[in-house]
Backbone as JSON, one array per atom type, in Angstrom:
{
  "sequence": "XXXXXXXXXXXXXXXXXXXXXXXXXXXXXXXXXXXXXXXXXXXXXXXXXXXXXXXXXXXXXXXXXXXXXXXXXXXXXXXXXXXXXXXXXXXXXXXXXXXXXXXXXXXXXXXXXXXXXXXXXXXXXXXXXXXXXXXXXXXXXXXXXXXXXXXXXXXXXXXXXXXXXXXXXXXXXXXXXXXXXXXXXXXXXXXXXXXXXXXXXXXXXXXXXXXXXXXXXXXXXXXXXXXXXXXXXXXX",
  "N": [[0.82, -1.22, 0.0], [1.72, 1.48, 0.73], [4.27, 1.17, -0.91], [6.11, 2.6, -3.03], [6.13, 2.37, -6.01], [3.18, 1.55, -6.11], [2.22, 3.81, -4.85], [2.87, 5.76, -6.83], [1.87, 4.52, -9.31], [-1.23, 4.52, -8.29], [-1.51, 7.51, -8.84], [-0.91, 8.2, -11.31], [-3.11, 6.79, -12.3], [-5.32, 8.3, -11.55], [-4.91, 10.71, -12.53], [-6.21, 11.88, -14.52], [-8.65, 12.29, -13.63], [-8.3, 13.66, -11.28], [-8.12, 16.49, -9.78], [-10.68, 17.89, -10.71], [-12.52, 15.83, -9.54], [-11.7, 15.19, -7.09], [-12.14, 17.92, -5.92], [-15.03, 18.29, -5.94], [-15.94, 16.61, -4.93], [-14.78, 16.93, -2.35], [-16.56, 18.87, -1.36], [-15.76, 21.3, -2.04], [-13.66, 22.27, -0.23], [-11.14, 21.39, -0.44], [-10.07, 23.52, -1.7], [-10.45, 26.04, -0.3], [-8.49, 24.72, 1.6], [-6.1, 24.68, 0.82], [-5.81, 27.46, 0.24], [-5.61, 28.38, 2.55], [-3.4, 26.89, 3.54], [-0.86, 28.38, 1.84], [-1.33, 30.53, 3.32], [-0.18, 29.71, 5.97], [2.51, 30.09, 5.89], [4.67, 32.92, 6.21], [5.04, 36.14, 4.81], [7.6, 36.43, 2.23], [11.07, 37.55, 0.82], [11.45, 38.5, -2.78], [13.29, 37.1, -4.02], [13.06, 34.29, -2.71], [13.35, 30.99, -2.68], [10.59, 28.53, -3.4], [8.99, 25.56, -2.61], [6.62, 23.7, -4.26], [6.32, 20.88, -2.88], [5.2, 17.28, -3.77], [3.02, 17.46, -5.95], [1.18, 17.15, -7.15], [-1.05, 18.08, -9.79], [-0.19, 20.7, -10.07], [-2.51, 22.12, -8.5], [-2.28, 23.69, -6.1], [-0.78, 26.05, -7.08], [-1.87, 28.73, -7.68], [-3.15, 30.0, -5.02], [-0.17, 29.78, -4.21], [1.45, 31.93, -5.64], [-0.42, 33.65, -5.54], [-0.17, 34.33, -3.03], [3.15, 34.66, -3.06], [3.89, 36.97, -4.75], [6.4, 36.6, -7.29], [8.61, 35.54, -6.44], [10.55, 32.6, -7.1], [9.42, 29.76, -7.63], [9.09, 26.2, -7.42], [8.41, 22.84, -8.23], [7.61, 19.51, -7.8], [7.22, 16.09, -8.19], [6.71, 12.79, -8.11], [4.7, 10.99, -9.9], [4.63, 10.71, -13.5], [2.19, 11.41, -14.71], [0.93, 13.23, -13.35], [3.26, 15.08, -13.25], [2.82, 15.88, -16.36], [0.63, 16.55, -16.68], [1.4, 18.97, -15.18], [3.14, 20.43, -15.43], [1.95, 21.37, -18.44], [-0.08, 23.01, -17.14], [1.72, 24.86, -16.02], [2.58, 26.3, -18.28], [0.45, 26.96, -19.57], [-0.75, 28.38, -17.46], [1.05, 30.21, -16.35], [2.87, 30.78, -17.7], [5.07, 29.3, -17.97], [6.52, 29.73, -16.3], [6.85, 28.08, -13.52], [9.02, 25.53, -12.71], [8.8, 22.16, -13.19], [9.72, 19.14, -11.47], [10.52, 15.83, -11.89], [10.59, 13.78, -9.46], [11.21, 11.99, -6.52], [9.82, 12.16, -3.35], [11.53, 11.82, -1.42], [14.01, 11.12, -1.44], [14.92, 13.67, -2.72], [17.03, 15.09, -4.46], [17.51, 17.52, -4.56], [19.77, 20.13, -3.07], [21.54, 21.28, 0.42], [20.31, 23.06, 1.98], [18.88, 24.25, 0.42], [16.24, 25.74, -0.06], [14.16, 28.15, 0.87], [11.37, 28.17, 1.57], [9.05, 25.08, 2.27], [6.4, 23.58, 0.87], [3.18, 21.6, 1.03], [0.33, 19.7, -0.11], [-1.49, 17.19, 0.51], [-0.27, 15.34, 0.36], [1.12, 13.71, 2.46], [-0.36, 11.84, 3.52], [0.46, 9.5, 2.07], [2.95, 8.37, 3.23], [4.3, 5.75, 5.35], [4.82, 5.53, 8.46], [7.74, 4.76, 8.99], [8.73, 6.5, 5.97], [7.43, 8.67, 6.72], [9.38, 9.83, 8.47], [11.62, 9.74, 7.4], [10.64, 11.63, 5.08], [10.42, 13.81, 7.05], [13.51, 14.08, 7.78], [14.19, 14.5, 5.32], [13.33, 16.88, 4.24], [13.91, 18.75, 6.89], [16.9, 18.92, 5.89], [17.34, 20.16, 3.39], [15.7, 22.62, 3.6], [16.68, 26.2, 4.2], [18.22, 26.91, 7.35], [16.44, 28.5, 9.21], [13.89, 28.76, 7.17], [11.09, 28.02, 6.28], [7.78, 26.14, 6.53], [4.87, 23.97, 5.68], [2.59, 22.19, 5.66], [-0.36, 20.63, 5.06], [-3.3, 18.37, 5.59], [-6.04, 16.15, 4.91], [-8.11, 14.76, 7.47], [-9.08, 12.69, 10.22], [-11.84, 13.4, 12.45], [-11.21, 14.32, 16.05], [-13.94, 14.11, 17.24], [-16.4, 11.64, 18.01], [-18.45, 11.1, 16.55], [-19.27, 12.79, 14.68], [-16.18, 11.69, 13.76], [-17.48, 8.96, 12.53], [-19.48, 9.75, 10.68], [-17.69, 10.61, 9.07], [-16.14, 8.85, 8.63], [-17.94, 7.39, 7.04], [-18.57, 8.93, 4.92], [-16.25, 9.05, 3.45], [-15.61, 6.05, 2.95], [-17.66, 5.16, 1.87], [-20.02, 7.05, 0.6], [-18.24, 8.7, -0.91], [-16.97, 6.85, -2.5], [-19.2, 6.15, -4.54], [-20.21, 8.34, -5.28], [-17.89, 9.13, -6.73], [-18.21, 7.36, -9.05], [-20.48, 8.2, -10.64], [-18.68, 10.75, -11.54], [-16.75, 9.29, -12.57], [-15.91, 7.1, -14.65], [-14.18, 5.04, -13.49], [-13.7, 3.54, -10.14], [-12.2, 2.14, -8.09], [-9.66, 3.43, -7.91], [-10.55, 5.82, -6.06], [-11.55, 4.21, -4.12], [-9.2, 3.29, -3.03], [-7.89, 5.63, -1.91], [-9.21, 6.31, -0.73], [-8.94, 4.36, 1.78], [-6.07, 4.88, 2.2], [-6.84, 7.31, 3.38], [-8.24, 6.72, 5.67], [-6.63, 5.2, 7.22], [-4.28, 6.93, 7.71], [-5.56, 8.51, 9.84], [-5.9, 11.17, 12.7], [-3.68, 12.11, 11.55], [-1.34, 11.89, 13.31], [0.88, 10.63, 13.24], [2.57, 12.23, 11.5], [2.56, 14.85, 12.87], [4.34, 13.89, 15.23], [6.41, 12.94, 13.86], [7.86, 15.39, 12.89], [7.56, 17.06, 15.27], [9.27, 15.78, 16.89], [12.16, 16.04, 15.64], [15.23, 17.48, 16.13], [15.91, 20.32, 15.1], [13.75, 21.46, 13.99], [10.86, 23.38, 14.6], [7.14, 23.19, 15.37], [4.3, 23.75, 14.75], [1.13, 22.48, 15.27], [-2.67, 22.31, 13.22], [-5.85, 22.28, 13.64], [-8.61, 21.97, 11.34], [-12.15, 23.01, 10.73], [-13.35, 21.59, 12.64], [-11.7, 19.76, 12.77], [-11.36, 17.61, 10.42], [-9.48, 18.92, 8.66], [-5.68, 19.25, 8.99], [-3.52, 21.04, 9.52], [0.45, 21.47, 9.74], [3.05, 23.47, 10.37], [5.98, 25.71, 10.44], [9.39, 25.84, 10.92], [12.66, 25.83, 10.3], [15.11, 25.8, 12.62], [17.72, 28.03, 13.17], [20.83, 27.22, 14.14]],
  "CA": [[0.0, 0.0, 0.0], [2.93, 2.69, 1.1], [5.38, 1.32, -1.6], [6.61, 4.46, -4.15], [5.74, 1.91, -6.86], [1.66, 1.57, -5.59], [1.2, 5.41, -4.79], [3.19, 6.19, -8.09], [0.46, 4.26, -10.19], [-2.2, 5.07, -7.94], [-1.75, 8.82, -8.95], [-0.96, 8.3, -12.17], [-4.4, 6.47, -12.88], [-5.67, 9.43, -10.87], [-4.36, 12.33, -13.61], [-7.28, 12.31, -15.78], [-9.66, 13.27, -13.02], [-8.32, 13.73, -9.62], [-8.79, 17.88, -9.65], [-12.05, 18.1, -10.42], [-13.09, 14.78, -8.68], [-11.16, 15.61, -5.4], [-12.94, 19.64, -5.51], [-16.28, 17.75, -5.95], [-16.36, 15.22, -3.38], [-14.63, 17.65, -0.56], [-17.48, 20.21, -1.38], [-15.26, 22.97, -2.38], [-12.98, 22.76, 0.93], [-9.82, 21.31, -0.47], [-9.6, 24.71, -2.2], [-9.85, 26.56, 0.85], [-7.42, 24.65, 2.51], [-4.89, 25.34, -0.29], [-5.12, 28.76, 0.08], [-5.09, 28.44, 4.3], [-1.93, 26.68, 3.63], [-0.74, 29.29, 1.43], [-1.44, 31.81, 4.38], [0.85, 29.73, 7.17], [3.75, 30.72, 5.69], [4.72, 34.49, 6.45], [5.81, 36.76, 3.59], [8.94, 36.09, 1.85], [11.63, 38.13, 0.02], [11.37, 38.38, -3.79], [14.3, 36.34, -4.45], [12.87, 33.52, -2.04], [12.7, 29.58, -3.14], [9.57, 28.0, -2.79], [9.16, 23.61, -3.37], [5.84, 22.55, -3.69], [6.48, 19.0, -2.54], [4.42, 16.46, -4.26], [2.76, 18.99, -6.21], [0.03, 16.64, -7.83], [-0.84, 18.87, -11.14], [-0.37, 22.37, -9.12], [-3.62, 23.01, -7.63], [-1.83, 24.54, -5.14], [-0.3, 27.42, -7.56], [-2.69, 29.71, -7.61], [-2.8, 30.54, -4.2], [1.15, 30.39, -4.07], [1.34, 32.49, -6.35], [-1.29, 35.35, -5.15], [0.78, 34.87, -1.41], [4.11, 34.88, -3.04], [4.62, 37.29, -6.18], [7.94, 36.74, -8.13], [9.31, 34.1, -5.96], [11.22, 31.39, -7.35], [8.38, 28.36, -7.49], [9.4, 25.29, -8.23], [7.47, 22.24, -7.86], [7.74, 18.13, -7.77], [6.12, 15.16, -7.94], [7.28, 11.46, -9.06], [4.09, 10.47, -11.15], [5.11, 11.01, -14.67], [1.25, 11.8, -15.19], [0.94, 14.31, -12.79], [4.06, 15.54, -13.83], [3.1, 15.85, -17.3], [-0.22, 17.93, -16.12], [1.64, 19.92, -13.89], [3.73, 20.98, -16.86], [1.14, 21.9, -18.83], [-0.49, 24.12, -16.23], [2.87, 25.99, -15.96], [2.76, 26.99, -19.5], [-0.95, 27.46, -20.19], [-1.47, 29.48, -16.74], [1.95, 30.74, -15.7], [4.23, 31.41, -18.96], [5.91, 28.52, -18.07], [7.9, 29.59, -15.02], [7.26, 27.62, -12.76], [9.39, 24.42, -12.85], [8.51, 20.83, -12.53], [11.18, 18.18, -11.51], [10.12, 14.84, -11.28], [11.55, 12.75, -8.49], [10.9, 11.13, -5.33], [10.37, 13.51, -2.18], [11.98, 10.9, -0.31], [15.15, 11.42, -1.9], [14.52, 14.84, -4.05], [18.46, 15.07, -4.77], [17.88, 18.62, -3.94], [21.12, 20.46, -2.42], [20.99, 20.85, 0.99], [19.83, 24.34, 2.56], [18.88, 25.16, -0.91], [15.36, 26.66, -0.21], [13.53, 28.96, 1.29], [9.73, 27.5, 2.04], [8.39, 23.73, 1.29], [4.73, 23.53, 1.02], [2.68, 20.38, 0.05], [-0.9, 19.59, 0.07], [-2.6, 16.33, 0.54], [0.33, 14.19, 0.34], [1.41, 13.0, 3.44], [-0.89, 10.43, 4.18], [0.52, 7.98, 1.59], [3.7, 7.43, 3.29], [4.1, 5.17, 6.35], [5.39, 6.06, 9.77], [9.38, 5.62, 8.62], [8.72, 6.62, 5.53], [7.29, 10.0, 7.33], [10.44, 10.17, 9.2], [12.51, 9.87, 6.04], [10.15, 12.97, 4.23], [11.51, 14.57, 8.01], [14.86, 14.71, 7.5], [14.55, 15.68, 3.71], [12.63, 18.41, 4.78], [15.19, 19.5, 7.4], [18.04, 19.21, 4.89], [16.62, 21.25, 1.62], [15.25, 23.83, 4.21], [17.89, 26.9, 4.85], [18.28, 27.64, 8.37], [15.35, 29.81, 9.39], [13.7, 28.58, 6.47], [9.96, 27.89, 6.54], [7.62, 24.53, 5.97], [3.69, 24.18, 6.12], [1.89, 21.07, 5.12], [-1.89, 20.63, 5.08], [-3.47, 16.55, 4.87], [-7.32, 15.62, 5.36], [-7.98, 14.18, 8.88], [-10.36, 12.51, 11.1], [-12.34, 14.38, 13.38], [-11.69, 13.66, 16.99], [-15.71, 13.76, 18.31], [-16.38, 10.62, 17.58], [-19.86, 11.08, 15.85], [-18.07, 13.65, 13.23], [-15.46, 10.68, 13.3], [-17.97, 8.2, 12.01], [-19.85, 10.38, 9.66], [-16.26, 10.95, 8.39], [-15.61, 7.56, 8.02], [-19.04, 6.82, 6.23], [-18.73, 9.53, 3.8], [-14.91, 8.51, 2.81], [-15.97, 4.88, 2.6], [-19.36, 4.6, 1.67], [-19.99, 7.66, -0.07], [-16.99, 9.09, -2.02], [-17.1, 5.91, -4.36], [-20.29, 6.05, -5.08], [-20.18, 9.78, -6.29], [-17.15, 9.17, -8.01], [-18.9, 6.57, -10.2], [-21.18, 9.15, -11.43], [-18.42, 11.15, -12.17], [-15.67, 9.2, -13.61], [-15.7, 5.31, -14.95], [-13.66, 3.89, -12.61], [-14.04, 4.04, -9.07], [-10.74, 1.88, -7.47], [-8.77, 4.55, -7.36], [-11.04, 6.48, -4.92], [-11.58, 3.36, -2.46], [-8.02, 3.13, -2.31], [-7.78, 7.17, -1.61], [-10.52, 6.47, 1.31], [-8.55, 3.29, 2.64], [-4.99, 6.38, 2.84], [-6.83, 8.35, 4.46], [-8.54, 5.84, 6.96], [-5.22, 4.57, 7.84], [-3.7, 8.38, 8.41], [-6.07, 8.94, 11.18], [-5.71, 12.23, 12.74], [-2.25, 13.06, 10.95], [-0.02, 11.64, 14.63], [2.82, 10.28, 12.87], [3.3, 13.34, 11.05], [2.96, 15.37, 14.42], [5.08, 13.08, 16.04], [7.88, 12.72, 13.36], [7.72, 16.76, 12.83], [7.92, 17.51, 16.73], [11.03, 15.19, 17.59], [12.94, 16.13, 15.09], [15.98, 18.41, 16.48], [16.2, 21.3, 13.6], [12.32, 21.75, 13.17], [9.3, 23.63, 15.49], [6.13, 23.01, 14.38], [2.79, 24.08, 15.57], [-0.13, 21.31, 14.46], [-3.76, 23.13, 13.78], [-7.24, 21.46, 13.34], [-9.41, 22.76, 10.84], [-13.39, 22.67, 10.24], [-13.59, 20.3, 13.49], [-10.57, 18.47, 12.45], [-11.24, 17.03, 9.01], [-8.02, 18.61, 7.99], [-4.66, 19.38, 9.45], [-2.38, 21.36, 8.92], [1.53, 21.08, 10.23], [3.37, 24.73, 10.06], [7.28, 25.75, 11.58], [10.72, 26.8, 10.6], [14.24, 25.22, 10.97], [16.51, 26.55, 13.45], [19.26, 28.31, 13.43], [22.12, 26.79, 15.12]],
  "C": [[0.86, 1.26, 0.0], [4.16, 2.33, -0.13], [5.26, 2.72, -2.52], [5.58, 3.82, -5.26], [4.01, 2.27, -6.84], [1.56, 2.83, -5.42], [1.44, 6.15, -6.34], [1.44, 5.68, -9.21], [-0.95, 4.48, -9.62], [-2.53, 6.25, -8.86], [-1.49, 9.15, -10.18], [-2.63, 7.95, -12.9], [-5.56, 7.5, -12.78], [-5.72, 10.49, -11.57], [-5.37, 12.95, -13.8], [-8.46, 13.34, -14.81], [-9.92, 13.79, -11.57], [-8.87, 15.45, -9.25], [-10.08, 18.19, -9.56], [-12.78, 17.16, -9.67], [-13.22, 14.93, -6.83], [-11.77, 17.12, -4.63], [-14.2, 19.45, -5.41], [-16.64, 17.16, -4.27], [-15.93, 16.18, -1.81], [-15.59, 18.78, -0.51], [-16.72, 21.37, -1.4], [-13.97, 23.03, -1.13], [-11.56, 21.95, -0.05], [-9.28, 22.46, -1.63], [-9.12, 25.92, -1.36], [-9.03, 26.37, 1.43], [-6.45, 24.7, 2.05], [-4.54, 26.31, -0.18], [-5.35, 28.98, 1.79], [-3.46, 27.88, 4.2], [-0.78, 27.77, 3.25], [-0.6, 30.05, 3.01], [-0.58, 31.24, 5.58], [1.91, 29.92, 6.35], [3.99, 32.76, 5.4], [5.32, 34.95, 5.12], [7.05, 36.21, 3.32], [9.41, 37.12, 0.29], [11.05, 38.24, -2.02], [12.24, 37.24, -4.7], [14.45, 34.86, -3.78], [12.94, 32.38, -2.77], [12.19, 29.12, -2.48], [9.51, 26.14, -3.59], [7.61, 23.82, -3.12], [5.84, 21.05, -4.15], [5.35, 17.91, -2.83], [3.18, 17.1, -4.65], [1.43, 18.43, -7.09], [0.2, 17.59, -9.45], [-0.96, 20.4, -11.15], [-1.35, 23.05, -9.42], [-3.18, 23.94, -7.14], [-1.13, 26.32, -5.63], [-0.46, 29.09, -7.16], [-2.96, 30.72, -6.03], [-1.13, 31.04, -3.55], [1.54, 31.77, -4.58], [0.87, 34.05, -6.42], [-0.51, 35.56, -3.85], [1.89, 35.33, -1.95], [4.66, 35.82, -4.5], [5.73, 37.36, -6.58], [8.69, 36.42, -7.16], [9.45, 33.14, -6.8], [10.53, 29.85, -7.1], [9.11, 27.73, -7.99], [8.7, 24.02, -7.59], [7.75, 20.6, -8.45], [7.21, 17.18, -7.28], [6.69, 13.89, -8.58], [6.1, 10.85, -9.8], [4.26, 11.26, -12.47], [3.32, 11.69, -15.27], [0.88, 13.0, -14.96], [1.79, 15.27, -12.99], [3.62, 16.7, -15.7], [1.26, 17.07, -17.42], [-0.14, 19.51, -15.96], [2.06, 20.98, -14.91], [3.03, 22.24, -17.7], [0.37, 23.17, -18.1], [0.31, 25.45, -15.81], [2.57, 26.77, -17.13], [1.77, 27.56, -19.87], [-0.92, 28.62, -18.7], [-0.38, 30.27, -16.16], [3.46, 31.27, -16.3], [5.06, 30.62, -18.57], [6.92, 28.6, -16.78], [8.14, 29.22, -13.91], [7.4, 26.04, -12.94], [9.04, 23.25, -12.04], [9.06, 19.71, -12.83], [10.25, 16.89, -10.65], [11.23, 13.86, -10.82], [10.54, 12.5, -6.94], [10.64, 12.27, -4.1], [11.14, 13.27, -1.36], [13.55, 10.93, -0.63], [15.46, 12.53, -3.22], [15.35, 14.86, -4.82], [18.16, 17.12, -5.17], [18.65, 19.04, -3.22], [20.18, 20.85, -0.91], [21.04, 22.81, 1.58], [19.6, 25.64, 1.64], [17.09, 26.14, -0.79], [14.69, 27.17, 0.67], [11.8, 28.84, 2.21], [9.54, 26.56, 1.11], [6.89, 23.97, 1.9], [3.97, 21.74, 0.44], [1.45, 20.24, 0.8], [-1.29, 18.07, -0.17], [-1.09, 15.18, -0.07], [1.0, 13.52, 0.91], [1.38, 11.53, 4.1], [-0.73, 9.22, 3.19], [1.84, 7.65, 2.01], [3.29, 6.88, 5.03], [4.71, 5.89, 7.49], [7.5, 6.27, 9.25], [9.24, 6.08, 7.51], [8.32, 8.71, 5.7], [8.53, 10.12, 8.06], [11.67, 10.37, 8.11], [12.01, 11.39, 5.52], [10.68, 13.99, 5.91], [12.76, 15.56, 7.59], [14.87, 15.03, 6.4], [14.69, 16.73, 3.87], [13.78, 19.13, 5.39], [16.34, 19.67, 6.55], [17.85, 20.12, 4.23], [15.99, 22.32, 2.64], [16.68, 24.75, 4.67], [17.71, 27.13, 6.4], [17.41, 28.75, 8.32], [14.71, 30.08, 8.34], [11.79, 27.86, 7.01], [8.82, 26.48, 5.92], [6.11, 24.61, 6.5], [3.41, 22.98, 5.22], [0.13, 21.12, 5.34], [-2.34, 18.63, 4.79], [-5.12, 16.32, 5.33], [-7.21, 14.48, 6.53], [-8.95, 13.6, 9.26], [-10.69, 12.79, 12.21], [-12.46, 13.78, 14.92], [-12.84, 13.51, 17.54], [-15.53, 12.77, 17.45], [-17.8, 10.17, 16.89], [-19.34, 11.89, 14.67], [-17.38, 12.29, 12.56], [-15.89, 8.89, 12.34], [-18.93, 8.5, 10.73], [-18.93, 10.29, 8.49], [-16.29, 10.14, 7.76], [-16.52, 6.96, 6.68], [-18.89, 7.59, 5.16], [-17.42, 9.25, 2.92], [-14.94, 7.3, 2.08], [-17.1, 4.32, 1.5], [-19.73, 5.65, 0.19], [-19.53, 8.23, -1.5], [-16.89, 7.8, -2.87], [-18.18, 6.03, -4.7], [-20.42, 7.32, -5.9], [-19.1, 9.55, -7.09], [-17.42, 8.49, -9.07], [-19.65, 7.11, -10.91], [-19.99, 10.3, -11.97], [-17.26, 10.89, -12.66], [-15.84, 7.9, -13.65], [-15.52, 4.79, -14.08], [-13.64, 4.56, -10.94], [-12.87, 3.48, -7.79], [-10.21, 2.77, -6.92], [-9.2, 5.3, -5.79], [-11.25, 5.49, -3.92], [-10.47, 3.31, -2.05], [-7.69, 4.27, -1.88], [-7.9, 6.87, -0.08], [-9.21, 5.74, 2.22], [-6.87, 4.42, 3.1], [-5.65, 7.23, 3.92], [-7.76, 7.96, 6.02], [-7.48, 5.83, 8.03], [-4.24, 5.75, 8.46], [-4.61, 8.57, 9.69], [-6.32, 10.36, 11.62], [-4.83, 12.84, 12.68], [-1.38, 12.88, 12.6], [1.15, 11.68, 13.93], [3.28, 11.3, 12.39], [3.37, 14.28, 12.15], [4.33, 14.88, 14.76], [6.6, 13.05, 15.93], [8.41, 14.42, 13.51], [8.39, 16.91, 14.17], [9.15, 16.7, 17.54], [12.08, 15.17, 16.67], [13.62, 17.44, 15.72], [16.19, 19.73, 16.2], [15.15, 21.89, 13.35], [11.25, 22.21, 14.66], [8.52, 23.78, 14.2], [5.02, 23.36, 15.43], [1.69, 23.34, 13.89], [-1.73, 22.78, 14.7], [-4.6, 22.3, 12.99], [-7.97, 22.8, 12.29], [-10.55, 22.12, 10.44], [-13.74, 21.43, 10.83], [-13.08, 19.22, 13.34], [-10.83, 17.64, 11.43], [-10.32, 17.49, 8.13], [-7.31, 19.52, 8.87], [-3.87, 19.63, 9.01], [-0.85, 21.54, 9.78], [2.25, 22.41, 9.61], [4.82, 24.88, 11.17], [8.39, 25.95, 10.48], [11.7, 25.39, 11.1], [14.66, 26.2, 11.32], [17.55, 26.55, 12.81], [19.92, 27.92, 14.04], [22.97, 27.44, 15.2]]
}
């Protein structure tokens, strides 16, 4: 389920209609929380570098974009589909300038205190517990000293009547609407079964907050159906 291989083709099968599928089914909120993410990170220079980290087919732009004018975007993702999206979206909505390098996040082969702010939306919850401790230390590396980092991931709501609603509409629900609006419907049970298995975003807490190099402040949003993870590397 967590191999590279399995989320890689997941999200490739995903290309054709994850944007509009994924803006459907969350009722409009995983737009908002794009541009809440957007907003934890504080201003930044002109000459700043920004990653977004597993960058799907950059949704996320648009709000970068209006937070950060004429910053240095650059943006990555290892499905060659999403990739090949993402691309496209550069050129048709952004004259092309903001770059997209496909690779692993897990080993970006990004230098190391080369940028400025990582951002990433909704892609947390496909790796595992070390596998979150691995995207850790990336993170800390490729971040400069006093360098800035905000994540966002769909959650489950601690009340535990929310938390079963949750569950029913992830499970139960969300395939069933996606069958009305795209052929195949796999893809999205295996979405649900990621974001079952994430829970209320701990491990990423967990790995985040004992790492040496990194504060982080965790925040619930919309009664905890998503989470976002926000903080800086130290200076030493």
């Amino acid at each position: 389920m967590y191999s590279a291989s399995s989320v890689r083709d997941l999200f490739d099968r995903m290309s054709r209609s994850y944007e509009r599928v994924n803006t459907a089914l969350s009722l409009g909120f995983s737009v908002l929380w794009r541009r809440r993410l957007a907003r934890l990170v504080p201003p930044q220079p002109a000459d700043a570098r920004i990653l977004d980290a597993m960058c799907g087919m950059g949704e996320t732009w648009t709000a970068l974009v209006r937070r950060f004018p004429g910053t240095n975007l650059v943006a990555l993702d290892f499905s060659s589909r999403m990739v090949d999206r993402a691309r496209a979206r550069s050129a048709a909505r952004h004259g092309g300038k903001i770059a997209v390098v496909q690779n692993d996040m897990l080993v970006s082969g990004l230098s190391d205190g080369s940028l400025d702010v990582l951002v990433s939306a909704y892609g947390v919850k496909t790796f595992d517990r070390l596998q979150t401790e691995l995207f850790v230390e990336e993170l800390a590396r490729i971040l400069k000293p006093g360098g800035h980092f905000a994540l966002i991931e769909v959650t489950e709501p601690p009340h535990r009547i929310l938390r079963a609603l949750y569950r029913f509409y992830i499970g139960v629900v969300v395939p069933r609407l996606a069958r009305l609006l795209v052929a195949e419907t796999e893809e999205y049970r295996m979405l649900a079964r990621y974001l079952r298995a994430y829970g209320d975003g701990e491990r990423t807490a967990a790995a985040l907050a004992s790492h040496p190099l990194l504060t982080v402040e965790t925040r619930r949003h919309f009664f905890g159906c998503a989470t976002s993870f926000n903080g800086r590397r130290v200076v030493v």
